[in-house]
C-alpha positions in Angstrom: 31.8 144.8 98.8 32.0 148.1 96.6 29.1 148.3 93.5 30.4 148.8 90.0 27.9 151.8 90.2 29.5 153.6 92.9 32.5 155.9 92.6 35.6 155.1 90.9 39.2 155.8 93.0 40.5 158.7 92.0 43.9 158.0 90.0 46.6 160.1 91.2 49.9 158.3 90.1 51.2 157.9 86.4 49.0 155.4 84.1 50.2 152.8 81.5 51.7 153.8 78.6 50.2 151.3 76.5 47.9 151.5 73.3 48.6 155.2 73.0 46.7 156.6 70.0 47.0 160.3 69.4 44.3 162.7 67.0 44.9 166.0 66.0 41.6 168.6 65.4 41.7 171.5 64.1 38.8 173.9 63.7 39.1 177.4 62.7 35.9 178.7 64.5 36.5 176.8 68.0 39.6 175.2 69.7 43.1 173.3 68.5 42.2 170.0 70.1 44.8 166.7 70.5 43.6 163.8 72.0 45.4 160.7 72.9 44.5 157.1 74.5 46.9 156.3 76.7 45.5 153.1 78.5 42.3 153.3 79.6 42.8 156.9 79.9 41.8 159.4 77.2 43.6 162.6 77.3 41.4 166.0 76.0 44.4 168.9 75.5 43.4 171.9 74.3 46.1 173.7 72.5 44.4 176.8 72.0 41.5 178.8 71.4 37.5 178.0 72.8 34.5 177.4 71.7 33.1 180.9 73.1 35.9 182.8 71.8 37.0 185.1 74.6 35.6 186.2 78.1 31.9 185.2 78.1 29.8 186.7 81.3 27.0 186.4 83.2 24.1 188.6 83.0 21.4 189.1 85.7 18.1 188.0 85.3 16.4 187.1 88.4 17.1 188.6 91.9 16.2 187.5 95.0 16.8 189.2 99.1 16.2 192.9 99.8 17.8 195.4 102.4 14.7 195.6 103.8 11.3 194.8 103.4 9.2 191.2 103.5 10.9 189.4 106.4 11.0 186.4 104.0 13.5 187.9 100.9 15.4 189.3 103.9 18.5 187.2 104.5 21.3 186.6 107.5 24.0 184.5 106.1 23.3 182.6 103.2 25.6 178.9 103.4 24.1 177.2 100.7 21.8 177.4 97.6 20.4 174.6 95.1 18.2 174.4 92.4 15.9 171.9 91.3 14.6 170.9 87.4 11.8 173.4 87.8 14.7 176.0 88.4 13.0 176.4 91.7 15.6 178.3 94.1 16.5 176.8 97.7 18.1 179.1 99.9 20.0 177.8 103.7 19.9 180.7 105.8 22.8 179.8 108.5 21.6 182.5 111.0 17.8 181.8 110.5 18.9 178.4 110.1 16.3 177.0 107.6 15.4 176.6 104.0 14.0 179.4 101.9 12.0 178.2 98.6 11.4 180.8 95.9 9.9 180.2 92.8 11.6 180.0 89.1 10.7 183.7 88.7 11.8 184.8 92.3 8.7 184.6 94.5 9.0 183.4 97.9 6.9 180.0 98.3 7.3 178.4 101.6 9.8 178.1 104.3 11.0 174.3 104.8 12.7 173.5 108.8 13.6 175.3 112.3 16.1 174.8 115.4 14.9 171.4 117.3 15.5 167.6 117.2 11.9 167.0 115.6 10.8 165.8 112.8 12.1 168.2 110.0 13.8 170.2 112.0 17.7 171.1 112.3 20.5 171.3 115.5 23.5 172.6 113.7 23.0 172.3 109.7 25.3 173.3 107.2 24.5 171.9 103.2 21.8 171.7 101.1 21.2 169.7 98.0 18.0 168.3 95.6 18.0 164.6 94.9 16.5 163.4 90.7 13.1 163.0 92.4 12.5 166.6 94.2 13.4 166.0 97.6 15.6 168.3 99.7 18.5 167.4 101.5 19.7 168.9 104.9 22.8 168.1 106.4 22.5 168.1 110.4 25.8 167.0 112.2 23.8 168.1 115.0 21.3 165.7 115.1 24.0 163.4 113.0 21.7 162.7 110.2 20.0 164.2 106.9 16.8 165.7 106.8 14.9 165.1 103.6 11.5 167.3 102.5 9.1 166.1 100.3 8.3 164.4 97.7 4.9 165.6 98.6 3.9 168.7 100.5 4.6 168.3 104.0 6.1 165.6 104.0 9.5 165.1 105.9 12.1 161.7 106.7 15.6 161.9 107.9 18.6 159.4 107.1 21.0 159.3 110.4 24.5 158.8 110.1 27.7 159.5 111.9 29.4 162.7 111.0 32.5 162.0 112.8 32.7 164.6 115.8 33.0 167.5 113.8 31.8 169.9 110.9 32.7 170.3 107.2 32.1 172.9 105.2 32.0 171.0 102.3 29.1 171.1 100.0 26.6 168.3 100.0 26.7 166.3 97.2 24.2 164.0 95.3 24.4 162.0 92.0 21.8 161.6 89.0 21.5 157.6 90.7 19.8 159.4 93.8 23.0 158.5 95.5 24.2 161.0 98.5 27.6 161.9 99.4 28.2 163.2 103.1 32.2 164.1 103.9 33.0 163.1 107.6 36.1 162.8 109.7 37.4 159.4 109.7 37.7 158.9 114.0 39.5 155.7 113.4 42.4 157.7 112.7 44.0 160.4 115.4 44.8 162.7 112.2 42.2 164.5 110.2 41.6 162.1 108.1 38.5 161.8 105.8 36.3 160.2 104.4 32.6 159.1 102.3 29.2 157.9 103.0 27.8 156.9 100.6 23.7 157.0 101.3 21.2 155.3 98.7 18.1 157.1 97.4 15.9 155.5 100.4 18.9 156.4 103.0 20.2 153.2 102.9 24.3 153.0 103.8 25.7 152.1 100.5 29.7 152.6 100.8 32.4 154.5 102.8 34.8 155.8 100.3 38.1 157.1 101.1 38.9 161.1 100.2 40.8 161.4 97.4 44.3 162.3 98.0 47.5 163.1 96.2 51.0 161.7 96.7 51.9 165.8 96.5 52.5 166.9 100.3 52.4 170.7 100.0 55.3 172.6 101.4 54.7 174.1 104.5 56.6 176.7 107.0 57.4 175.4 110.3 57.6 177.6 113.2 59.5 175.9 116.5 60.9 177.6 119.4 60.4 178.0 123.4 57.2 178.9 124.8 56.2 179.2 128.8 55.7 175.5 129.8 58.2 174.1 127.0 58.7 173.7 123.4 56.2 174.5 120.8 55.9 173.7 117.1 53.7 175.6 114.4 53.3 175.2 110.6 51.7 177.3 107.7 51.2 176.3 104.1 53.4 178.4 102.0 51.9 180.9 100.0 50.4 180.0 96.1 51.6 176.7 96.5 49.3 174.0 95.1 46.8 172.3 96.4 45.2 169.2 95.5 41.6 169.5 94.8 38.2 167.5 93.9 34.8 166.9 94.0 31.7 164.9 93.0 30.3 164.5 89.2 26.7 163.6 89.0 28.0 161.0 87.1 29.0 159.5 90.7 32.3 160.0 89.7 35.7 161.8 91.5 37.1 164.9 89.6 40.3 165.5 90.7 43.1 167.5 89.9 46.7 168.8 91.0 47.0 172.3 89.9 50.9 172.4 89.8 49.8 171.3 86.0 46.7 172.4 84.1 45.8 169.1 84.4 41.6 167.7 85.7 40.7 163.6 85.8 37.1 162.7 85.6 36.8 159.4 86.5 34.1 157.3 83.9 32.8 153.6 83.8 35.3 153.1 81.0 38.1 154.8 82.4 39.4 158.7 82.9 38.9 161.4 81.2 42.1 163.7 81.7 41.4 167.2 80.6 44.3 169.6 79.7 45.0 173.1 78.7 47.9 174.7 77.3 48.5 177.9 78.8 50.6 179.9 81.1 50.1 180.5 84.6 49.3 183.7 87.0 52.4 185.5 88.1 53.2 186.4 91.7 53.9 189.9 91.8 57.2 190.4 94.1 55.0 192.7 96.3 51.8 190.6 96.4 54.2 187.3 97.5 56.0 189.5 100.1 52.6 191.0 101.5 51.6 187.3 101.7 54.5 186.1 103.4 54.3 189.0 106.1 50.7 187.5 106.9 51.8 184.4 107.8 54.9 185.8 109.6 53.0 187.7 111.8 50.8 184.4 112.8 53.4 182.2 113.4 55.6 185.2 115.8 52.3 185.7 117.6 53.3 182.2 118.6 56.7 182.4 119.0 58.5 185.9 119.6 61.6 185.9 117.6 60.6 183.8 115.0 62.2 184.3 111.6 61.1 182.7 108.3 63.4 180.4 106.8 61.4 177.9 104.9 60.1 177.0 101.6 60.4 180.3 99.0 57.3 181.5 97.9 56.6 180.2 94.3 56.8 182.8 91.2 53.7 181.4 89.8 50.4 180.5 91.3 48.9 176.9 90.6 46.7 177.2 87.7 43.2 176.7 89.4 42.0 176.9 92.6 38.7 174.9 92.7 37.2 172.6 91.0 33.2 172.2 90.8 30.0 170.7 88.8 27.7 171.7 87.1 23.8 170.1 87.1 24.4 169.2 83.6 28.3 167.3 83.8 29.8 170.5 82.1 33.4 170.9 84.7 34.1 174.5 86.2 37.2 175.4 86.9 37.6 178.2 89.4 41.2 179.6 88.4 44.1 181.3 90.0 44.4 184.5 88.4 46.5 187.9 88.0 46.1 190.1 91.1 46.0 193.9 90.4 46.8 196.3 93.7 44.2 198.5 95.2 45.0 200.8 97.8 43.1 201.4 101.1 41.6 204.9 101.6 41.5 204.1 105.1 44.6 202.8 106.0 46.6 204.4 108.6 50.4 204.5 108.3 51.5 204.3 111.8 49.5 201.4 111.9 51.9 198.5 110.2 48.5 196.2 109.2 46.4 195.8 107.5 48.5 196.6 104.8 48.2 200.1 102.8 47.3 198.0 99.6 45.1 194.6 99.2 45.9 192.6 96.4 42.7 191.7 94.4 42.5 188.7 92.1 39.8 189.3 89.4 37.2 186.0 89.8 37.3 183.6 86.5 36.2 180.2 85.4 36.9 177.6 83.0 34.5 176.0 81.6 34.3 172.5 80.0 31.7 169.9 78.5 31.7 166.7 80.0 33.8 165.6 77.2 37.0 167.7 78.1 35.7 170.2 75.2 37.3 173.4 76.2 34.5 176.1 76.3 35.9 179.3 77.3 36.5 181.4 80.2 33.6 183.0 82.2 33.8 186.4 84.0 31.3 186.9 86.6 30.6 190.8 88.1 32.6 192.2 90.9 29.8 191.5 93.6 30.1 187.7 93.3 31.1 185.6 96.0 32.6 182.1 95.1 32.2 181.0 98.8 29.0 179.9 98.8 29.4 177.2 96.1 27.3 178.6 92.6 24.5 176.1 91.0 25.6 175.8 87.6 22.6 174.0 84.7 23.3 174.8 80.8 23.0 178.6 79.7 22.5 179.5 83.4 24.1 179.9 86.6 22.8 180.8 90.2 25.0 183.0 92.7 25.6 184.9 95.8 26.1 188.2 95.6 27.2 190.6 98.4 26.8 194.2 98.1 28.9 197.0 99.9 26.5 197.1 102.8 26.7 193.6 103.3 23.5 192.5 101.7 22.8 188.9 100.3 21.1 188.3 97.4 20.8 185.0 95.0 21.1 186.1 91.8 19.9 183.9 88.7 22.8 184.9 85.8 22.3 183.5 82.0 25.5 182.8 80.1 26.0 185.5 77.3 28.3 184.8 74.2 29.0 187.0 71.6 27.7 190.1 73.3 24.2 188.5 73.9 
């Protein structure tokens, strides 16, 4: 039997239309606001405008990793950061394959795990997060369970589980109840299906939730045709089309969202929170959809000589966001789709037909909203940003991978600047 305190289904379908109350704000230095209760949902739309009042960035404060130098600010292959309330920085090297700890001004402290099966040691790790108390998480699929470090010095525990036969490169998720989240295929099914474990602060099992998932089926291309030894079949998701995304509040709570509409649920106690924003989406330019479509045409004739698309157009829009993520302190971040600008390849060589003679380049943007749908404003972090390795986000401040042009890793501590600073 589920506890009240553990997550609430995500809501995908429509919601009752009942008890709908509707208030307009206004406020000349921040944004046009309506909000209606619609059930037990309360919708946030924001009309126009933001608190922050245009692009907001980041601006470097603390760096940490070197081209060379002390072994330990040298990095590999950074998979995963976290911070705890200290604003100490953890760092999972996937080539060294262990933890990194650096202090809240930079400074290496210790290093936390190895390769092994022992006691605080990792087969094939791949997330990192802190739990209320201190302790580091470690998820090991290879020694199917999660290490834990601390609270004390030296001290180390792990929590097994079963993380279905295979790798996720999901984050690792944990809630302001101590609660952990592991994503794991769900080998009950033969299709790749998901689902959530649900660990307690002590490593207790708690709950195995269900992914969330969207009635939505994305359109895909289908690729058929005969192969040596028979008939073959191969699909690809059609270019920009949307994508139903989520994660984990610390609340405990799904956010979900389809991005077809500029629409995000956050899933509360009392019922959801929808978040909405008015505004238009990015265009497709004819050549960066065509580009796009070649890609996948050339995959799917690698397959299947002779193959010719005729599926699903590609869409004249993108979806509005591409990602949705949380911050340490509830605010919601919403990585969005954005307008791609054409760059051309110095290098390219023309009797070469790919790569292509241009790369299409989307600038990197989030939204960026208080728990309580209030819109803040858009943030524009620098060029050498990497969204792949998921950013720590806590209040004015915001920790990130950057990647330079010779390939070097660093994790860079950014404060939130409005105004101009």
């Amino acid at each position: 039997m589920r506890s009240n305190l553990l997550l609430v289904g995500a809501a995908a379908g429509a919601v009752g239309l009942a008890a709908c109350e509707t208030d307009t704000g206004s406020n000349a230095a921040g944004p046009d606001v309506v909000t209606e209760t619609i059930g037990d949902t309360t919708v946030v739309r924001t009309v126009s405008g933001s608190v922050w009042e245009g692009e907001v960035a980041l601006v470097p404060e603390i760096s940490i990793g070197e081209l060379e130098g002390d072994e330990e600010y040298l990095f590999g292959n950074i998979w995963s950061i976290a911070v705890d309330d200290e604003h100490n920085v953890y760092v999972f090297d996937g080539q060294a394959h262990h933890v990194r700890v650096f202090d809240s001004e930079g400074a290496y402290v210790e290093t936390l795990g190895r390769r092994g099966e022992g006691p605080g040691e990792f087969r094939s790790a791949e997330a990192i997060d802190i739990l209320p108390d201190g302790r580091l998480l470690v998820r090991d699929i290879g020694n199917k369970r999660v290490a834990v470090f601390g609270p004390g010095a030296g001290e180390t525990d792990h929590w097994g589980y079963d993380p279905g036969n295979s790798g996720s490169n999901s984050p690792l998720h944990t809630d302001t109840h101590g609660r952990t989240y592991l994503i794991t295929r769900d080998l009950s099914s033969t299709d790749w299906v998901w689902h959530i474990i649900v660990l307690g602060p002590d490593g207790t099992h708690l709950d195995t939730l269900p992914e969330p998932t969207s009635p939505y089926e994305p359109p895909v291309v289908v690729a058929e045709g005969e192969v040596e030894g028979g008939n073959a079949r191969y699909t690809a998701p059609v270019p920009f089309a949307p994508s139903f995304q989520w994660t984990i509040h610390p609340s405990g709570h799904f956010v979900t969202g389809l991005p077809a509409d500029y629409r995000i649920d956050v899933n509360r106690d009392d019922g959801i929170l929808r978040i909405e924003r008015t505004t238009d989406p990015a265009p497709v330019h004819a050549d960066e959809g065509a580009r796009r479509r070649e890609s996948v045409e050339r995959r799917l004739q690698s397959n299947i000589p002779g193959w010719s698309w005729d599926g699903p157009s590609i869409p004249e829009h993108k979806p509005f966001y591409q990602q949705l993520l949380a911050g340490r302190d509830g605010r919601i971040w919403v990585r969005l789709w954005t307008e791609a600008h054409a760059v051309e390849d110095e290098d390219h060589d023309p009797n070469d037909p790919s790569p292509a003679p241009v790369t299409w380049v989307e600038p990197l943007r989030y939204d960026v909203f208080e728990p309580d749908g209030t819109y803040l404003g858009v943030v524009a972090p620098p060029d050498d940003f990497t969204p792949f390795v998921n950013p720590v986000f806590d209040g004015d401040y915001v920790w990130g991978v950057t990647r330079d042009g010779l390939g070097v890793e660093r994790v860079v501590r950014y404060r939130i600047v409005v105004g101009g600073g």
